[in-house]
C-alpha positions, -999 to +999 in steps of 0.1 A: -346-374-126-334-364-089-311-334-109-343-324-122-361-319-092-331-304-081-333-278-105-373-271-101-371-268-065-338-243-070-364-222-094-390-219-075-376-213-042-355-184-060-388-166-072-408-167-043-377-160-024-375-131-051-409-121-046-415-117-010-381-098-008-398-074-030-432-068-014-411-067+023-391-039+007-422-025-011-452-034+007-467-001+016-466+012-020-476-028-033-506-031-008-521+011-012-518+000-048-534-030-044-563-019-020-572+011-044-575-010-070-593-043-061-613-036-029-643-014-025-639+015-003-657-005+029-638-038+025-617-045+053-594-071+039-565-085+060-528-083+039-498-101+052-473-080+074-437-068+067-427-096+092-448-121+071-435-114+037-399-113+060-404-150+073-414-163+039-385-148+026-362-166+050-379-200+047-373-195+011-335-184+012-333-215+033-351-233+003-331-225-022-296-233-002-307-264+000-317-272-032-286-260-047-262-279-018-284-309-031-273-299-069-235-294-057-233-332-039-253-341-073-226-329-093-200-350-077-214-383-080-215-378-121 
C-alpha cells in the first residue's frame, strides 16, 4: 500500500513539476494566449509570475526526489 503511494506521489509531482517548467519557459506566449481567449478586453486579471511558476517548479523537483528516494529504500526492504 505504502509502494503505492509511493508511486502516486512520484506521478504527480512529475507532472506538475512538468507543467510549471513549461509555462516558466512559455509563459508569455501561454498567458497572451490565454488572456485573448478567456478574458474580456477590460478584465484585469492577476496570472502567476515567471518566478511563481519557477518556485513551484522547485518545490515539485524536490517532490518528486523524495518520492522516488522513498521508492528506492522501498525497494530494498522486499
Amino acid at each position: 500500500m505504502i509502494e503505492l503511494i509511493g508511486w502516486t506521489g512520484v506521478v504527480i509531482c512529475f507532472v506538475l513539476m512538468m507543467y510549471h517548467r513549461y509555462m516558466h519557459t512559455n509563459h508569455d506566449q501561454v498567458y497572451a494566449y490565454i488572456r485573448k481567449k478567456y478574458t474580456e478586453d477590460d478584465d484585469q486579471t492577476e496570472f502567476p509570475s515567471k518566478e511563481d511558476h519557477a518556485r513551484y517548479s522547485r518545490k515539485y523537483s524536490i517532490y518528486t526526489i523524495f518520492f522516488a528516494c522513498l521508492l528506492i529504500i522501498l525497494n530494498f526492504f522486499r
